[in-house]
N, C-alpha and C positions, 0 to 999 in steps of 0.2 A: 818504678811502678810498671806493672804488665798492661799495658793497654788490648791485649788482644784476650785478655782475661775473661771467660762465661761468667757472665754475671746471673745467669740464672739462679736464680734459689731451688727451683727444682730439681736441676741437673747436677746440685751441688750433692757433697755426701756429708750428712751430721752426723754427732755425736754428742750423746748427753754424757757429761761433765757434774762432779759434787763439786759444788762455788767454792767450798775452801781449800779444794785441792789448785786452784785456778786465779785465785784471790786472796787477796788481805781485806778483811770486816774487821773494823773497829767501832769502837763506842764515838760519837764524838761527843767534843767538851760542850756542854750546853751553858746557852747564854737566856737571860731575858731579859726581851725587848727595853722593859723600864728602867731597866738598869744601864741599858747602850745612848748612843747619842747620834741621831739621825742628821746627814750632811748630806746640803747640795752639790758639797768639792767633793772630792778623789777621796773615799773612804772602801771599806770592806764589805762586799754580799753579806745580808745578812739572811741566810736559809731557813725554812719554818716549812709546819706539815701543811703548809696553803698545798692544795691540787694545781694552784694555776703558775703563770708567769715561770715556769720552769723553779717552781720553789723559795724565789727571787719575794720574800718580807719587806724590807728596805735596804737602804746602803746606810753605814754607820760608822763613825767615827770609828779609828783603828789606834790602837796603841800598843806598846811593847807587852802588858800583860793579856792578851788575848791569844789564845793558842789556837791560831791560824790552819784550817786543812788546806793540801797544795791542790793546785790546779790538776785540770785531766785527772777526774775522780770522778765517781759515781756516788751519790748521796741518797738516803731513802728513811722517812720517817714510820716509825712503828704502830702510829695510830689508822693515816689512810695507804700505807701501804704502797707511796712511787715511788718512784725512780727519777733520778735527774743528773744528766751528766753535766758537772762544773767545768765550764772552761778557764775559770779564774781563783781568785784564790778566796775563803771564805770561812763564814764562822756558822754555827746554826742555832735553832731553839733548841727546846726539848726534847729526848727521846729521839735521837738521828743518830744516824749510821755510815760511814762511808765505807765503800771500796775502791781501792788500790789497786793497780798492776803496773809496771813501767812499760805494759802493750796497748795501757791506754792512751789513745790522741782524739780532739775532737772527732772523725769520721769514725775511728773501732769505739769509742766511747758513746757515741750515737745508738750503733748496731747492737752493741752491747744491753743496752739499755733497753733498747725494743725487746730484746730478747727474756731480758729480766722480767721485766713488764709481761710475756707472754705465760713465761715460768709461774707463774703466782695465778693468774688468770683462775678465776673460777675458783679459788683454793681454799677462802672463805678468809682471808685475811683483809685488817681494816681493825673500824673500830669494835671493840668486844674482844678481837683476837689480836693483838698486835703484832708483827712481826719485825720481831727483835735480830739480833745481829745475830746469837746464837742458832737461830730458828733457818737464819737464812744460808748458816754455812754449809748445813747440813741439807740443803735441798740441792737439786740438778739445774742446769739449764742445758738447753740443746744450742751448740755452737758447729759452724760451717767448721770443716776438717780440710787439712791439709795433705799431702802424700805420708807424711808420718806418724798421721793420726794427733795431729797437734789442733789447739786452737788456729785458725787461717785467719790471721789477724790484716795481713795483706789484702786478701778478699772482703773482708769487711771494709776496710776503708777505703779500697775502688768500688766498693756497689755503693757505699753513701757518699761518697761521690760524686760519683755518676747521676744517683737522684737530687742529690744537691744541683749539678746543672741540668737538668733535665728544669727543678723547678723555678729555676734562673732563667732559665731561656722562655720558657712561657709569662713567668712575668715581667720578658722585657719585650714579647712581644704585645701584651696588654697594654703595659705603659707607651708604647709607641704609639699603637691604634688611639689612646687616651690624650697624648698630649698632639694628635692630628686634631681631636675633636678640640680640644682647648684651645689650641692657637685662634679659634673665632672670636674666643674670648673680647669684649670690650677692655682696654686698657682703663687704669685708674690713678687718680690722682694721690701721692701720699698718706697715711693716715695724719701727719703734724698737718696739711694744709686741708683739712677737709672742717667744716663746722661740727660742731657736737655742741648735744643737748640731754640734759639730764629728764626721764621719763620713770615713773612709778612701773615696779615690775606686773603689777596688774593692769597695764597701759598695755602692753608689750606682747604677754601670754593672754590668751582667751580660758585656758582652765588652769589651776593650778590645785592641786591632788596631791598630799602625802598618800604614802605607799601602806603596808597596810602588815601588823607585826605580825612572825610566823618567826614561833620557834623552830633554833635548830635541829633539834631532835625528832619536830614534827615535817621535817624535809624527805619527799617522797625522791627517789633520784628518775633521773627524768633527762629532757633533752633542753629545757627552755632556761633561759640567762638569768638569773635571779642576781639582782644589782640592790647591794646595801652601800655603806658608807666607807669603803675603801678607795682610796687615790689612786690604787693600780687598775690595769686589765679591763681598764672602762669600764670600773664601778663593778663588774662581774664578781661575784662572788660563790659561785654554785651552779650545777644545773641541776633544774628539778621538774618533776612531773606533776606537782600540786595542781587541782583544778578548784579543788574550792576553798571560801573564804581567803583566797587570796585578788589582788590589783593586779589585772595586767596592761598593760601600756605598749604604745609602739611612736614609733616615729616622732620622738618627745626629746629633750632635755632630761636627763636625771638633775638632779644639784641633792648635794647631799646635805640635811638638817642636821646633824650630829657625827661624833666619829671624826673623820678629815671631813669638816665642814667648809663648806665650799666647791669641794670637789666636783665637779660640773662635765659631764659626757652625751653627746650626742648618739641617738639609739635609733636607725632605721625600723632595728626588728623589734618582736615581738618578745618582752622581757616581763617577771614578773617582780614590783618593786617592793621593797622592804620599808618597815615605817621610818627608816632611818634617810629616805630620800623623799625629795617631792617633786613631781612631774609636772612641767613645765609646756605650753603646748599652744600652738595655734596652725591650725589647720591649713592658712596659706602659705605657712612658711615649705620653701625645700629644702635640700639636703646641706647647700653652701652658705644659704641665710642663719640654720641651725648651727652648724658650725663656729662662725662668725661670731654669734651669741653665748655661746658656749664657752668661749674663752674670755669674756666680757661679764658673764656671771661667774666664773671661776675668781675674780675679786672680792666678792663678795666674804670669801674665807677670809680676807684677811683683818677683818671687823669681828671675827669671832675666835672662838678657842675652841678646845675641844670638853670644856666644862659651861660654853653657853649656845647652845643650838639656836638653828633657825626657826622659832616657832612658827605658825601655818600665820599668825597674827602678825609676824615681826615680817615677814618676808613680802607680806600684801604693803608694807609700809617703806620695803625698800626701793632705791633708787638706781639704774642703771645708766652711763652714760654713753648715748648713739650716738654718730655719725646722723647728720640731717640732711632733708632738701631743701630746695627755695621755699618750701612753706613749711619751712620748720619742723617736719614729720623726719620719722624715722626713715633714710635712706635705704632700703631693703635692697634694691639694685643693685647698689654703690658695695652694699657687705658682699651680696652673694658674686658678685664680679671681683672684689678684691679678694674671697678665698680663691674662686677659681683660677685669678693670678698666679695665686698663691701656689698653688697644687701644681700647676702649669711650671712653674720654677724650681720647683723642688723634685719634681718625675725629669725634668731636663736635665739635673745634677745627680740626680740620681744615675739615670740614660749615662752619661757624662764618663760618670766613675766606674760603671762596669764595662763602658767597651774601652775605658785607658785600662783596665787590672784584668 
């Protein structure tokens, strides 16, 4: 690897490229979800035209009949039109596409992909126009050049590199300055030896709000987190620009009534909720107390299915079990010092593992 390499982009020389002079586009074999079998062990990505989680639907049982795409690949479905580079090996939904080269690695498969992603930019592709694998062999992208006028596939994976520790080292200096402030932390006692007590989730929350229904079609695109009943990406499901007739919400619990019922995420910002969640909320709680709570109504899923929701009625009726004090109240202190514990242990091991690797 050249360490004395310009990593400028400016300074570099491009060249636009036809993708299938450059690349293998294929179809891939599409699966549906209903038909797979979703595992918490060691199964297979399963790919979808989600925008988020890098394409990441679920993980799903794998077996000999499933024809697997390999690792170090570029995937992109034909309705919204990403890009996503696979590091692993994987199966997809509907209407997916990969590409192949054996110059792909995850750092050139990164760069790659930004650069896909720029290619299409503004092009009008998405839903109404899909772009299909046909569609895509026959467009350009602009790639960094080499002395021979080749793709500089060396260059790409020391400039992603390079930002990869550039953005390692700012988040270890975060984590440092963060677990300085942690260490005042009060210590805490076990969760097996602490008392608990069972309280009505209207005990607990001061408002509790289902979200408020908006079709997909009527989704304006936008910058703000629109959270329905998904288990991933903390509930995120879109961003959108809607301002009216919709719920906005901050600093709240989602839990999701329907869908992955149960699903439970804590939300600083400013999110707009779908009727398929209900906000959860009480104004003295912060950011560690929420937390804390948050994975404690996340059991709440497992009392339901995804054929019997939480209605606004059934969830004023249910039960949560806290941690207490000497007078029997909810211990708020005791949660919000046991996450921070908590954070404080896991930024240490974190700390830990990147200055051993």
């Amino acid at each position: 690897m050249n360490n004395n390499m310009d990593l400028s982009l400016k300074n570099k020389e491009w060249k636009e490229f036809k993708i299938a002079d450059i690349f293998i586009v294929e179809n891939s074999k599409a699966y549906h979800k209903k038909n797979l079998y979703p595992t918490k062990n060691i199964g297979i990505s399963y790919i979808s035209r989600t925008k988020f989680n890098n394409g990441l639907e679920d993980i799903v049982e794998t077996n000999t009949n499933l024809q697997i795409n390999p690792e170090n690949t570029i995937v992109f479905g034909a309705e919204n039109a990403m890009f996503f580079y696979q590091p692993n090996r994987y199966i997809t939904g509907n209407k997916m596409y990969v590409i192949k080269s054996n110059m792909i690695n995850k750092y050139s498969g990164l760069f790659i992909k930004m650069m896909l992603d720029k290619s299409i930019k503004n092009s009008g592709f998405g839903y109404g126009k899909g772009l299909t694998g046909t569609r895509l062999k026959n467009r350009y992208v602009k790639l960094p050049i080499n002395k021979y006028g080749e793709p500089d596939y060396e260059f790409m994976e020391t400039y992603m590199r390079n930002k990869e520790q550039e953005r390692i080292n700012a988040y270890i200096n975060y984590i440092t300055a963060r677990i300085k402030k942690l260490e005042k932390t009060k210590p805490v006692i076990p969760l097996k030896e602490k008392k608990w007590k069972e309280f009505f989730i209207n005990e607990i929350f001061e408002q509790i709000q289902r979200g408020k229904r908006l079709k997909k079609s009527d989704h304006i695109p936008g910058k703000i987190p629109y959270v329905s009943s998904t288990a991933f990406n903390n509930g995120i499901d879109d961003f959108i620009g809607n301002k009216n007739n919709v719920r906005i919400f901050s600093n709240c619990i989602s839990i999701a009534n329907s869908g992955s019922v149960g699903a439970s995420f804590y939300h600083p910002y400013k999110f707009i909720a779908s009727d398929h969640v209900t906000k959860l909320e009480n104004k003295s709680f912060n950011k560690h107390i929420y937390l804390f709570l948050s994975t404690i109504t996340k059991r709440l899923g497992e009392k339901y299915s995804f054929n019997r929701e939480i209605s606004d009625k059934r969830i004023k009726r249910e039960k949560i079990l806290l941690p207490i004090n000497d007078e029997n109240l909810p211990d708020y202190e005791y949660m919000e010092n046991y996450m921070k514990n908590l954070e404080l242990e896991r930024l240490k091991k974190y700390l830990k593992y990147k200055m051993d690797n």
